[in-house]
C-alpha positions in Angstrom: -57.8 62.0 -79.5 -58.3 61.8 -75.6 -59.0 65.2 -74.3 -56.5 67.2 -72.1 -59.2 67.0 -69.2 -59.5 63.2 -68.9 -55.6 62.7 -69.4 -55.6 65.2 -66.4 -58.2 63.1 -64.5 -56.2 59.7 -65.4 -53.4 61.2 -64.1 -54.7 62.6 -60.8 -56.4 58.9 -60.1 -52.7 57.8 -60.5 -51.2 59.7 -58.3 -53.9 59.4 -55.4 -53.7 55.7 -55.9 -50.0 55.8 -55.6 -50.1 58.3 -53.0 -52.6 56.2 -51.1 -50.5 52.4 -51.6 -47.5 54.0 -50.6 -49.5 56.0 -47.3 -51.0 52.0 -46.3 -47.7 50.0 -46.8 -46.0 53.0 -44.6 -48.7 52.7 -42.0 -48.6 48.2 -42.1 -44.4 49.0 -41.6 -44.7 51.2 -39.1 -47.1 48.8 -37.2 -44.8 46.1 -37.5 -42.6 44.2 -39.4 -43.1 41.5 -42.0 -41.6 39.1 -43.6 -41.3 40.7 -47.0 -39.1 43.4 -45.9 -35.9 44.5 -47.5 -34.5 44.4 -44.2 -35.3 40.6 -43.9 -34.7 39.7 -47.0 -31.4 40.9 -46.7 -30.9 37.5 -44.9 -31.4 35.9 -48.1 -29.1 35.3 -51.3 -30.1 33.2 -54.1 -27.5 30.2 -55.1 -27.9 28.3 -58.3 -27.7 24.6 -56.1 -29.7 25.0 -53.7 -32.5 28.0 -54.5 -31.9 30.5 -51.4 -30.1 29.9 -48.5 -28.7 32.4 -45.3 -26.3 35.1 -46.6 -22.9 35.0 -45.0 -21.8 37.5 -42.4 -25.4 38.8 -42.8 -26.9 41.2 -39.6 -30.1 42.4 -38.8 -32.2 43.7 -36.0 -35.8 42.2 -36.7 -38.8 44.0 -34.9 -42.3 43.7 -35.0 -45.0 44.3 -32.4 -44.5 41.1 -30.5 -40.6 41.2 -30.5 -37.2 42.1 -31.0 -34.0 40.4 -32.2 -30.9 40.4 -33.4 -29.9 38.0 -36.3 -26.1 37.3 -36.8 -25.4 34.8 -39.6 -21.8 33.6 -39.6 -19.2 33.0 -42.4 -20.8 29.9 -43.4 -24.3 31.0 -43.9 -26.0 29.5 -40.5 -27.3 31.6 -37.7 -24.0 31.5 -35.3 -22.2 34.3 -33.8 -19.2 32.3 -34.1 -17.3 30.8 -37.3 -17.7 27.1 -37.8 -14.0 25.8 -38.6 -12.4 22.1 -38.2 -13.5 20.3 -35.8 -11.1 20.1 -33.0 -10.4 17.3 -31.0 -12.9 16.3 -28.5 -15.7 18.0 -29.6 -19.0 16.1 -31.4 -21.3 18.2 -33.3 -25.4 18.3 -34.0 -26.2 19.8 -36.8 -30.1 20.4 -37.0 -31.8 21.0 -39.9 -35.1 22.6 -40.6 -37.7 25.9 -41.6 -38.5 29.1 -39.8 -39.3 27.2 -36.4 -35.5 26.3 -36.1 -33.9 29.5 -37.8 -36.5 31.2 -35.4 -35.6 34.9 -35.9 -38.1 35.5 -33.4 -36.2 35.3 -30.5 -32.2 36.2 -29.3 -29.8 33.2 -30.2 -29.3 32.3 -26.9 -33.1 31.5 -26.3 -33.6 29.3 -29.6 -33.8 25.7 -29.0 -30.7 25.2 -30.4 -28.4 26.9 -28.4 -30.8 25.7 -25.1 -29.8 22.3 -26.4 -26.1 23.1 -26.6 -25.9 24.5 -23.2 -27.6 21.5 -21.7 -25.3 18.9 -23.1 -22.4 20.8 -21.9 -24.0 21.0 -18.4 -23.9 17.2 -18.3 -20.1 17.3 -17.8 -17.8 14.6 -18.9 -14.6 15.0 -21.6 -16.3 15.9 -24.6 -17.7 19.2 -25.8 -21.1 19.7 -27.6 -21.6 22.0 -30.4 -25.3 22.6 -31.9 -25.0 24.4 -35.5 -28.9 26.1 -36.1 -28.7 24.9 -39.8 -32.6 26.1 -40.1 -34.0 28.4 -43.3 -36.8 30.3 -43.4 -39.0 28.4 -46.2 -37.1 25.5 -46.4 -38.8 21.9 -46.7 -37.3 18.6 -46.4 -36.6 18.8 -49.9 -33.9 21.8 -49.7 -32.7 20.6 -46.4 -31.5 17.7 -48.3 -29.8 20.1 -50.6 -28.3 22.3 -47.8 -26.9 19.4 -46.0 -25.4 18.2 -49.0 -24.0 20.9 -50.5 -22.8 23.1 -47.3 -23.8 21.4 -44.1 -22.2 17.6 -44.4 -18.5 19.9 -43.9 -19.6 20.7 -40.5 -18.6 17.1 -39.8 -21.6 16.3 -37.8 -22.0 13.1 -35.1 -25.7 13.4 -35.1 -28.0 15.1 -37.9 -31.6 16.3 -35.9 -33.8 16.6 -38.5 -36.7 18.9 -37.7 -40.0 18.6 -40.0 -42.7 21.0 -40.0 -45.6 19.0 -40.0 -48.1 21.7 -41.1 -46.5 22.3 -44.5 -43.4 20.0 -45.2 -45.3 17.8 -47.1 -46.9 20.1 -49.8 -43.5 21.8 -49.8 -42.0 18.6 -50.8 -44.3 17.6 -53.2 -43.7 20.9 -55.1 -39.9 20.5 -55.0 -39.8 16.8 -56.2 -37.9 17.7 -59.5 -35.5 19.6 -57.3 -34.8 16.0 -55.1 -34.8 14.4 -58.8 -32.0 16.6 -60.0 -30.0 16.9 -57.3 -30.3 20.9 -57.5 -32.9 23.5 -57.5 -34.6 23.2 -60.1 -36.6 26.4 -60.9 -40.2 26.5 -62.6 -40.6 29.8 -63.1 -39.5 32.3 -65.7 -37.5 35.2 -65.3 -39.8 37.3 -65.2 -42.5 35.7 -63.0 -39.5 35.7 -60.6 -39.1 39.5 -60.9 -42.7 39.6 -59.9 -42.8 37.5 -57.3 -39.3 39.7 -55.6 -42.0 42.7 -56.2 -44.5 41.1 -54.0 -42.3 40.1 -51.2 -40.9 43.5 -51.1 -44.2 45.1 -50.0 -46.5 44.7 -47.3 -49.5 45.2 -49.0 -49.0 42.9 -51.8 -47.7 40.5 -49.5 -51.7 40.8 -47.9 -53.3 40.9 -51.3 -51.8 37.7 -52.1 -52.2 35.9 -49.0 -55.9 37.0 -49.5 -55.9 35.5 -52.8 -54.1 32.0 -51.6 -56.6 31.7 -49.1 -59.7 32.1 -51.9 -58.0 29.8 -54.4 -57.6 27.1 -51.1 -61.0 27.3 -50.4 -62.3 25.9 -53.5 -59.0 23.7 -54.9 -58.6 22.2 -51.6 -61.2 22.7 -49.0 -59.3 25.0 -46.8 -58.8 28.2 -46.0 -54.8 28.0 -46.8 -53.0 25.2 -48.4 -51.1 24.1 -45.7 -54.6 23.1 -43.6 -54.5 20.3 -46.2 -52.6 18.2 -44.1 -55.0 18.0 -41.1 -58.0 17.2 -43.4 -59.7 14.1 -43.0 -59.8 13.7 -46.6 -56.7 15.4 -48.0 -56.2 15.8 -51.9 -53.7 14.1 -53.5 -50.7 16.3 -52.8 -50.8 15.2 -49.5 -49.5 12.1 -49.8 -47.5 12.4 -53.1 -45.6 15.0 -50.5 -45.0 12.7 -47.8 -42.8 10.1 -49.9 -41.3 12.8 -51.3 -40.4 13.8 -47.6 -39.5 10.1 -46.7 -37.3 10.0 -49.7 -35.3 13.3 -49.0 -34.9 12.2 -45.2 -34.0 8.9 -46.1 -31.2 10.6 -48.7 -29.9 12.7 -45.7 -29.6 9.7 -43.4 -27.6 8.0 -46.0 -25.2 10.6 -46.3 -24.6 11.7 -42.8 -24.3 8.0 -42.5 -21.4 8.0 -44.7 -19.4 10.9 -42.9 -19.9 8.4 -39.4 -23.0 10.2 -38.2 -25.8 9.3 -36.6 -29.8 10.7 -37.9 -32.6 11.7 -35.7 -36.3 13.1 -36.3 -38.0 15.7 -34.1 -41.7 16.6 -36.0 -42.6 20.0 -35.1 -46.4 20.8 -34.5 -48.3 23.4 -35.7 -49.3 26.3 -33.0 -53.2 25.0 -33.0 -52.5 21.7 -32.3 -51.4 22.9 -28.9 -54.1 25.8 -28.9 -57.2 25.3 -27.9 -58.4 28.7 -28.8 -56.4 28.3 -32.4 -58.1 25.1 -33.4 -61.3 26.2 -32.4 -61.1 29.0 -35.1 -59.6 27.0 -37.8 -61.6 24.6 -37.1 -64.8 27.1 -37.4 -63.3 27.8 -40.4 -62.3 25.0 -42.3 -65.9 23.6 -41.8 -67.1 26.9 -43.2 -65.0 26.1 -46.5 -66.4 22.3 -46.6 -64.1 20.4 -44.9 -63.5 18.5 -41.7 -60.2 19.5 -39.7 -58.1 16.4 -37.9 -56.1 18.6 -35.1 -53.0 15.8 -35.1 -53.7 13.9 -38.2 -50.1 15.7 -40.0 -48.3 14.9 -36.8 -49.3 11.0 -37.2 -48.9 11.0 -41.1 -45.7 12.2 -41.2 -44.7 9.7 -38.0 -46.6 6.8 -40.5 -44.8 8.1 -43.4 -41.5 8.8 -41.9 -41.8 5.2 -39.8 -40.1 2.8 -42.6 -37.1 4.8 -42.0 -36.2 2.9 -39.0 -34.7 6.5 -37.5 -34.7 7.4 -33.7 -37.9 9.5 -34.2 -40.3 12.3 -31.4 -43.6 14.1 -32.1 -42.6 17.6 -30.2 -46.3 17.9 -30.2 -46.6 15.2 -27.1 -44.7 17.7 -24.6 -46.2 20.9 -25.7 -49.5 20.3 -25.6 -48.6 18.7 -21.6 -47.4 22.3 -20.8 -49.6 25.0 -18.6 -50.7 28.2 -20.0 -49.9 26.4 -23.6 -51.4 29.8 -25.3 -48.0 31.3 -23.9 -45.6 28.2 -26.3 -46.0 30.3 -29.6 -46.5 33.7 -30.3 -49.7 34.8 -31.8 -49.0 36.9 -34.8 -45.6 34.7 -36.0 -47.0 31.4 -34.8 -43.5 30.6 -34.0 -42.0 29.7 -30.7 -41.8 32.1 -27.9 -38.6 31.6 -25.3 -40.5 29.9 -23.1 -41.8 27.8 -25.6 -37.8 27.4 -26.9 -37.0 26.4 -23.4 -39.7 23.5 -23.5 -38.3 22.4 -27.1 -34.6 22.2 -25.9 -35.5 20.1 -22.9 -37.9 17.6 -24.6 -34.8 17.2 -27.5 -31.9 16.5 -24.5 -34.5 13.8 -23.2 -35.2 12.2 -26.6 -31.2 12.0 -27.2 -30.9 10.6 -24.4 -33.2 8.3 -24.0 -32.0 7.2 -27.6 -29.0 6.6 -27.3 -27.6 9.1 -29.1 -25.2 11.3 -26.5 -22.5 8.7 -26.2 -19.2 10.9 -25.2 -17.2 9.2 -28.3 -16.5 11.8 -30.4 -16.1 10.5 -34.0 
């Protein structure tokens, strides 16, 4: 029978542990904000088609040390401060679809690319008005934007669909979501309660830390990197690599045909990762990433995907050409988000009014 002194001392190493988790994950909150938060996740509902998508009429103030911002999310679960009704006559639409780096909670609505974009169409004049609907998710791969544009965004009765993959991830992201493309609808691997689990962990900042430590340990010897998504700038990726970009072709190609169907046109922006722009940031990971056993390629994800993408015969742009031509290019992303800083928005929006252009794309024929 366990003596009343050692139940006492069990007890007493409880609480001080509990007392001393719940002092840390005060003190990380305090210092800034995280993704994890119940505050941000309030963004977020789960939906049994598509896995998670933007809650409707959802409203947040997000701050962390580097920012603040307001997130409005309209009726029909996109980030717009105004509804998204029938078209009416004499407007075209661009619908652009994407992760975190179009969402881009980061910054106020009126800086992200998208509403840049909209403003510089409009400027151009001429008897048709432009609407840009930010269709972005945080998490999302090309996989799920398939199934957001078929399940919600194709109503938005787009004339152009700007797809916008993130070349640092989108391609292990798809190759973990292939039987979700397969099916047609999310399909989820997990059980119940690994799910419940997994909600625990995004709900705290410290266990949130603990298993991005882990990530990065299990990288380094499954992979040769210090995170997973570094595997698509190795020299010699594994496996996944490539199994995700024809996954990523395939879901692409699947949007295409469909917006093709509703009389729209398709168009590919690849968004770069912050150190591919960064001299300081690559130098680091690069440091890094040798450390761990392998040899880093700064723009080999940017010309796989453009390789892999290529077949699709799609008006296509590497975003990475015109951010790494800018000055002060440390000052294009912030540096604890490594997302897009206004400035860095502003340089985004320009370089995508160019590329429509020059594609062929802004016609004033509204469909």
């Amino acid at each position: 029978m366990r003596s009343p002194s050692i139940t006492r001392r069990v007890l007493l190493a409880a609480i001080i542990l509990i007392i001393e988790f719940a002092v840390l994950e005060a003190g990380l909150r305090v210092y800034g904000a995280f993704e994890g938060t119940t505050t941000f996740q309030a963004l977020f509902m789960d939906d049994p088609d598509i896995g998670t998508k933007l809650r409707p009429n959802a409203r947040i103030r997000y701050t962390t040390a580097e920012f603040t911002a307001d997130i409005a999310i309209n009726e029909q679960g996109v980030r717009d401060e105004e509804p998204i009704g029938p078209k009416p006559a004499g407007e075209r639409r661009i619908v652009v679809l994407g992760d975190s780096l179009v969402l881009s909670v980061q910054v106020a609505f009126a800086d992200t690319f998208c509403e840049r974009l909209e403003r510089l169409l409009n400027e151009r004049g001429g008897a048709v008005h432009w609407r840009v609907i930010n269709a972005g998710v945080q998490g999302y791969g090309p996989v799920q934007e398939w199934l957001l544009f078929d399940k919600v965004a194709a109503v938005f009765e787009p004339d152009i669909v700007l797809i916008v993959p993130f070349v640092a991830n989108d391609a292990t992201d798809a190759a973990d979501a292939v039987a979700s493309l397969e099916a047609g609808h999310v399909v989820r691997t997990a059980q119940p309660s690994v799910q419940r689990i997994r909600r625990i962990v995004r709900s705290s900042v410290v266990l949130q830390s603990v298993r991005a430590r882990w990530d990065q340990l299990r990288s380094r010897f499954t992979i040769g990197t210090p995170e997973r998504p570094l595997a698509s700038y190795l020299t010699e990726p594994p496996p996944v690599v490539a199994q995700g970009l024809a996954v990523s072709r395939r879901a692409l190609q699947q949007i295409s045909r469909r917006a093709s169907g509703l009389g729209a046109g398709t168009a590919i922006a690849l968004m770069p990762a912050r150190f591919q722009t960064n001299d300081p940031d690559y130098q680091r990971l690069d440091a890094t990433v040798s450390h761990a056993g392998g040899v880093l390629d700064r723009d080999s994800a940017s010309r796989r995907f453009r390789d892999a993408l290529a077949p699709l015969e799609l008006p296509m742009t590497d975003l990475q050409t015109v951010l790494a031509r800018q000055p002060d290019r440390e000052g294009l992303f912030y540096q604890q988000t490594v997302h897009l800083t206004p400035r860095g928005h502003k340089v985004v929006a320009d370089a995508l009014f160019d590329f429509l252009q020059t594609a062929g794309l802004l016609s004033d024929r509204a469909r």
